[in-house]
C-alpha positions in Angstrom: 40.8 24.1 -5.3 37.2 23.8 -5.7 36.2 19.6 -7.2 33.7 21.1 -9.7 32.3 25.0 -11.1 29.5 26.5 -9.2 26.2 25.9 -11.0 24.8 29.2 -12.6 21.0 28.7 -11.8 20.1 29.2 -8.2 16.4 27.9 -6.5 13.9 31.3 -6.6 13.5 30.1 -3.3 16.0 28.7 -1.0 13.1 27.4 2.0 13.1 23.3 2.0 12.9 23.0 5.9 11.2 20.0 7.0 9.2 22.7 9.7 8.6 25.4 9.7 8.3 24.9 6.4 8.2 26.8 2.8 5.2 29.6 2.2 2.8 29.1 -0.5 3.8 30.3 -3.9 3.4 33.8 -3.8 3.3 34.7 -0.2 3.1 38.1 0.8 2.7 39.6 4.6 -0.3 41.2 2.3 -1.9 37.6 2.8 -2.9 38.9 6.3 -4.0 42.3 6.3 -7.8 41.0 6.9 -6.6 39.2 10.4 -8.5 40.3 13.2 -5.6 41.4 15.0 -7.1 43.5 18.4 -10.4 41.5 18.8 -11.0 39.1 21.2 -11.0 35.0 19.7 -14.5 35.0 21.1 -16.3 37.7 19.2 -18.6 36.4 16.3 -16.2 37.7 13.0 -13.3 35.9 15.1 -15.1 33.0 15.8 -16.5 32.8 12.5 -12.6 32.9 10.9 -11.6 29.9 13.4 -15.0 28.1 12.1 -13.8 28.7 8.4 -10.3 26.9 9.1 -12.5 23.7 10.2 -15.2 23.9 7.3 -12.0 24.2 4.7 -10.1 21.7 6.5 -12.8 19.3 6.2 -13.7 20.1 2.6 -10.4 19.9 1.2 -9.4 16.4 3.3 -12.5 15.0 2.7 -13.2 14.5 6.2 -16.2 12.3 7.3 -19.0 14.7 8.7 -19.4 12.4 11.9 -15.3 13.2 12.8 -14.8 16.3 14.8 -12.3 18.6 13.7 -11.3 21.2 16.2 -7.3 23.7 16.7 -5.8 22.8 19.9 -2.9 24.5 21.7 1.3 23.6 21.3 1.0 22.3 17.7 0.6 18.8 16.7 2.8 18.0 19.8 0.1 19.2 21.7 -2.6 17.6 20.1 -0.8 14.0 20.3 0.0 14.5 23.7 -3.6 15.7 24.7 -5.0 12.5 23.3 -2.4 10.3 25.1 -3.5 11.3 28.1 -7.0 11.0 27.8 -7.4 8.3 26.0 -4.7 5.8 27.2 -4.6 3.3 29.4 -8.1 1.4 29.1 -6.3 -0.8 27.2 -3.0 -2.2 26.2 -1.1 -0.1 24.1 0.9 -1.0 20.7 3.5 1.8 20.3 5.3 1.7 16.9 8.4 3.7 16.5 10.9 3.8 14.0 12.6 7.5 14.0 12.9 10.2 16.4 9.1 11.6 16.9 7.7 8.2 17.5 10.4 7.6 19.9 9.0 10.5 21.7 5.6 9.3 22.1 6.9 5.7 23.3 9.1 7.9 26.0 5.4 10.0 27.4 3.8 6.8 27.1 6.5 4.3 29.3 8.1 7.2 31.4 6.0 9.8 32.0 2.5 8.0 32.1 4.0 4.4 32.9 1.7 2.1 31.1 2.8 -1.1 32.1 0.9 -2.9 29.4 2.7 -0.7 26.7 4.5 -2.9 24.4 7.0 -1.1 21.5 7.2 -2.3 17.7 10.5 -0.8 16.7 12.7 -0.6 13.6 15.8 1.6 12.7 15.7 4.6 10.5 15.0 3.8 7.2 12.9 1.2 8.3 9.7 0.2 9.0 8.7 -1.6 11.9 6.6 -5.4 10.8 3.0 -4.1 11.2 1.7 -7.7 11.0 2.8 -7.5 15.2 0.3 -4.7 15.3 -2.7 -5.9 18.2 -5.5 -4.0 16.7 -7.2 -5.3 20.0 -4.7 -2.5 22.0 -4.6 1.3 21.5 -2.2 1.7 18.4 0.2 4.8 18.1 2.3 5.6 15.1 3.6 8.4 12.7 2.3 8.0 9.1 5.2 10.0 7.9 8.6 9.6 10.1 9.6 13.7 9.4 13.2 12.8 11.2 13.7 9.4 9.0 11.8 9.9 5.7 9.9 6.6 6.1 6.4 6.4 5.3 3.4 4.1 6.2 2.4 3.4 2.0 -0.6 3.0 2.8 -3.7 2.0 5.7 -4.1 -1.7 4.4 -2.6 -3.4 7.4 -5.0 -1.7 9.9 -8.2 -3.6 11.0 -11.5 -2.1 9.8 -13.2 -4.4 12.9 -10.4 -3.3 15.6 -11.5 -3.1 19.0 -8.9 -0.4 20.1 -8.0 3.3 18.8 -5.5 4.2 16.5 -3.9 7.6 17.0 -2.3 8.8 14.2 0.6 11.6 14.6 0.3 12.9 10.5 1.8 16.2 10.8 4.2 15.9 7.6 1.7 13.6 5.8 -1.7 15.2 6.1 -2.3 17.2 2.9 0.3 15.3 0.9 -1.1 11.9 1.4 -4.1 10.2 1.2 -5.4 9.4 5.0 -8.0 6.5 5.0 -10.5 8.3 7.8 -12.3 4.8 7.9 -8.9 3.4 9.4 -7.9 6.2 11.5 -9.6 7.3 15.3 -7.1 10.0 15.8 -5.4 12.6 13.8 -3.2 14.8 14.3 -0.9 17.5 12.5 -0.2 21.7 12.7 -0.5 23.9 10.3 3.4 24.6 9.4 4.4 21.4 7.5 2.6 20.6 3.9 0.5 24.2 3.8 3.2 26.3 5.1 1.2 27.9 7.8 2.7 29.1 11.3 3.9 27.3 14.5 2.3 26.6 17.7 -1.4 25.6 16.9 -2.6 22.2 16.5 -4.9 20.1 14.5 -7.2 17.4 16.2 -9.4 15.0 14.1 -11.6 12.5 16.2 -13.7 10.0 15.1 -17.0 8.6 16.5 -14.9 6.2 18.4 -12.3 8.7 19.6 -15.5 10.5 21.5 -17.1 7.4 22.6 -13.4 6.6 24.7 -13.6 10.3 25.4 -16.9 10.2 26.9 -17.0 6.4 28.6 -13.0 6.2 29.7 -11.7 8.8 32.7 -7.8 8.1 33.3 -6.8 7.8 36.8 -4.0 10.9 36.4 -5.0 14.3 36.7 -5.9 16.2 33.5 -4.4 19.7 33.1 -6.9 22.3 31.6 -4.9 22.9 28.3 -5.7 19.2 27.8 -9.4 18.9 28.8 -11.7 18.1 26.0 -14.5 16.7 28.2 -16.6 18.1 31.1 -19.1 16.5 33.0 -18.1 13.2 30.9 -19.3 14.6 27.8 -16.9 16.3 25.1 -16.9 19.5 24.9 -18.8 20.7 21.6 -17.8 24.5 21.0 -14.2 23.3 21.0 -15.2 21.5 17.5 -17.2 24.5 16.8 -14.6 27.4 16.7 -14.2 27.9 20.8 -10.8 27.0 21.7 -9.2 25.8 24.5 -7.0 28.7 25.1 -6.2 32.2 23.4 -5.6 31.3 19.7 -3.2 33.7 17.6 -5.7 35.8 14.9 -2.5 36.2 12.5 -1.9 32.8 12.5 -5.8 31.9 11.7 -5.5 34.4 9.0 -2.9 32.6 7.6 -4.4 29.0 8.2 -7.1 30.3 5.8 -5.2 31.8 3.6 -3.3 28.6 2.9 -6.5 26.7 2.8 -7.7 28.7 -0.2 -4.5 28.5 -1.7 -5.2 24.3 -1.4 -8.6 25.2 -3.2 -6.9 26.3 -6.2 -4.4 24.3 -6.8 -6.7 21.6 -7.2 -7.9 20.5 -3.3 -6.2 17.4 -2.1 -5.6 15.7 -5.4 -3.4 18.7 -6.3 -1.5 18.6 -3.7 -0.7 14.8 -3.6 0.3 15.4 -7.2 2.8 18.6 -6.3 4.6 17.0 -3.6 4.5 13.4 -5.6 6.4 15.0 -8.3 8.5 16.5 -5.9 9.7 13.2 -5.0 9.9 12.0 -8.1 12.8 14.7 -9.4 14.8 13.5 -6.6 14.0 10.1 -7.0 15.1 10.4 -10.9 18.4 12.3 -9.9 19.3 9.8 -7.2 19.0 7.1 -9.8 21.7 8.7 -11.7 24.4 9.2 -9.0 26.8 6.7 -7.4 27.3 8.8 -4.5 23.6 9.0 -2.7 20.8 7.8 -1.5 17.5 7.2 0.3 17.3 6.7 3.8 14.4 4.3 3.4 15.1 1.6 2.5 12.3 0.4 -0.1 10.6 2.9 -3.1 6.7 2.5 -1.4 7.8 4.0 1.8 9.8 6.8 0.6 8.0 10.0 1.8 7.1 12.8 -0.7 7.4 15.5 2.0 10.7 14.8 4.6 12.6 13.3 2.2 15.9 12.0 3.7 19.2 10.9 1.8 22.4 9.4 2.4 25.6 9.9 1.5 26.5 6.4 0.1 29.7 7.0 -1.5 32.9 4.4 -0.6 35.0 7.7 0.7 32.1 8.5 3.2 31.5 5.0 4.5 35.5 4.7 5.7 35.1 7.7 7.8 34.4 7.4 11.7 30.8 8.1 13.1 31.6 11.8 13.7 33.5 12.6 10.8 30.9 11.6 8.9 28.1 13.9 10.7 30.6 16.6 10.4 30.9 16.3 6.8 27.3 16.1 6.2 26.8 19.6 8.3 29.3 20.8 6.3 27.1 20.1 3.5 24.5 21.6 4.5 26.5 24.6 5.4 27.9 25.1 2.2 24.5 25.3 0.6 23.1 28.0 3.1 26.2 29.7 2.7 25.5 30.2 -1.4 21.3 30.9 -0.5 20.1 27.4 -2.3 19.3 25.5 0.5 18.3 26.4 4.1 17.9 24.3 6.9 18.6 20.9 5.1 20.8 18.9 7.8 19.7 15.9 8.8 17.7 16.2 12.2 20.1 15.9 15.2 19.1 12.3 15.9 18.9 11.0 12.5 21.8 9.6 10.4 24.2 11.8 9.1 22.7 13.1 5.7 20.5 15.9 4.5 16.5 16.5 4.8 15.1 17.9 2.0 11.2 19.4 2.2 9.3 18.7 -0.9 5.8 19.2 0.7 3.6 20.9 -1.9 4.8 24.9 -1.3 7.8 23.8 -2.7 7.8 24.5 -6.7 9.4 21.9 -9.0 11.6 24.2 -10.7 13.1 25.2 -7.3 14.3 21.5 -6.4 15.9 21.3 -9.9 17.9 24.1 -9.5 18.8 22.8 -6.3 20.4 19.1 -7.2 23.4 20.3 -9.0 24.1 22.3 -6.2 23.9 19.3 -4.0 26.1 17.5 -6.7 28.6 20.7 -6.0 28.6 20.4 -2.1 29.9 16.8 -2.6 32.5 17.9 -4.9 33.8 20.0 -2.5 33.5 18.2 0.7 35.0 15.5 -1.3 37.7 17.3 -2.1 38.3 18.7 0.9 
């Protein structure tokens, strides 16, 4: 017998994955009936349509005008992963993990390129790591926003404005819902599918005047493969920042970029989309506060994300079940909720603590993730129950 009635209201939209994520309000295939499907990347109208993604992108972030902004192949993994390799390994590097994307970057780092002088700054999920270990005399890399944990850097106060190293910032769930302090950061990173609902499989790179000065002063001693090369003749390659690309990009998914771009421009630029995916947090935040049964992941309020936002189960029935059971319970969570078409794709990541992810980047309406927490109060019931 079921613990508790179905509730009557369901979410107009069911999309809260953490990435892909939800469309913008209102998306229609219509949104890409100008894409320049057919023409080759490099004519002028093309070129032109890869330009405008760069010029909005640095409108609406408020990007410095000396930063180079340019789309690089294999999403933001490929734009971290670019910069690893040519940038590392001039210097010590501080590696600061605490959830499953970071972890990957400390595994390419001391695996794949074997930095000997790489030294990690861990911390559990839910965590942060203690930033006052940070060497801003070493290369720093770390997430702003841990997608897999729900843990976010509250702000850049604890990085060194007179550091002598790069900081490389993976900020692919934080960029557009969070403000990045450009001052503080050398490298950013991100892709279009997480806060602006764009498509997979094209990256975002943001260098600063320092990131080019290591680009143009620092060759690594590996080889460089050509989807990675932002340099020739030991100068950076300018029509890459200028709407060349490194390889083939996809015209539809351009079309899209700028669509959601203009969508950012009205619905107030960056400020309004802070404020969406604030309040975002904020219903969840206010409905947490009212049950007995869940929880954050993270551990304190200022380093809750607004975007990947992770809860536990906290309940005393959940806590006296083994490892397993409890992951199993959580999927079938999840499953229940697909299952009724309120919530897709809210499982905890594989690596993560057993629990549920919820997206509340700003494509996600308000009205949506209140419909959606008495269901979540329902899936308890019933796993409960069960």
């Amino acid at each position: 017998m079921s613990a508790s009635p179905k509730p009557s209201v369901h979410p107009a939209r069911a999309q809260f994955s953490s990435g892909p994520c939800a469309k913008r309000p209102g998306w229609t295939l219509d949104a890409l009936k100008g894409a320049l499907v057919g023409r080759s990347h490099r004519a002028k109208p093309a070129k032109a349509r890869i330009k405008a993604v760069i010029d909005k992108t640095r409108a609406i972030l408020g990007v410095p005008a000396d930063y180079k902004i340019a789309i690089v192949p294999a999403s933001d993994t490929g734009a971290v992963e670019m910069m690893l390799w040519h940038t590392l390994g001039q210097r010590p590097v501080d590696m600061l993990a605490w959830e499953s994307f970071g972890e990957g970057w400390v595994t390419d780092v001391v695996k794949q390129l074997k930095l000997k002088d790489a030294r990690v700054i861990k911390a559990d999920y839910g965590k942060l790591p203690d930033l006052t270990q940070v060497n801003f005399d070493h290369d720093v890399v770390f997430t702003w926003n841990g997608t897999t944990s729900g843990v976010r850097v509250p702000n850049g106060d604890w990085i060194k404005a007179d550091r002598k190293g790069l900081t490389i910032c993976d900020a692919t769930s934080a960029v557009f819902a969070m403000e990045m302090p450009w001052s503080k950061l050398d490298v950013v990173t991100y892709s279009w599918q997480k806060v602006l609902g764009g498509e997979a499989q094209h990256g975002m790179l943001i260098l600063s005047p320092r990131a080019v000065e290591r680009l143009e002063s620092y060759t690594p001693p590996w080889p460089m493969p050509k989807i990675f090369r932002l340099t020739k003749g030991g100068k950076l390659e300018q029509g890459i920042f200028e709407g060349d690309t490194i390889n083939t990009v996809s015209m539809l998914c351009v079309e899209d970029a700028v669509d959601g771009l203009n969508w950012a421009e009205q619905s107030g630029g960056l400020k309004g989309l802070i404020a969406r995916s604030e309040g975002n947090l904020k219903i969840i935040a206010d409905w947490v506060a009212s049950k007995n049964w869940v929880g954050f992941l993270a551990e304190k309020a200022e380093t809750r994300s607004c975007t990947s936002i992770c809860l536990k189960i906290t309940a005393d029935w959940f806590a006296a079940l083994s490892p397993d059971k409890q992951a199993e319970v959580a999927k079938k969570m999840s499953s229940l909720l697909e299952a009724e078409g309120v919530a897709l794709d809210i499982a905890s990541y594989r690596d993560a603590p057993p629990g549920l992810r919820i997206w509340g980047g700003a494509t996600v309406e308000a009205s949506d993730l209140a419909a959606l927490l008495p269901w979540l109060e329902w899936a308890h019931g019933e796993v409960k129950a069960v």
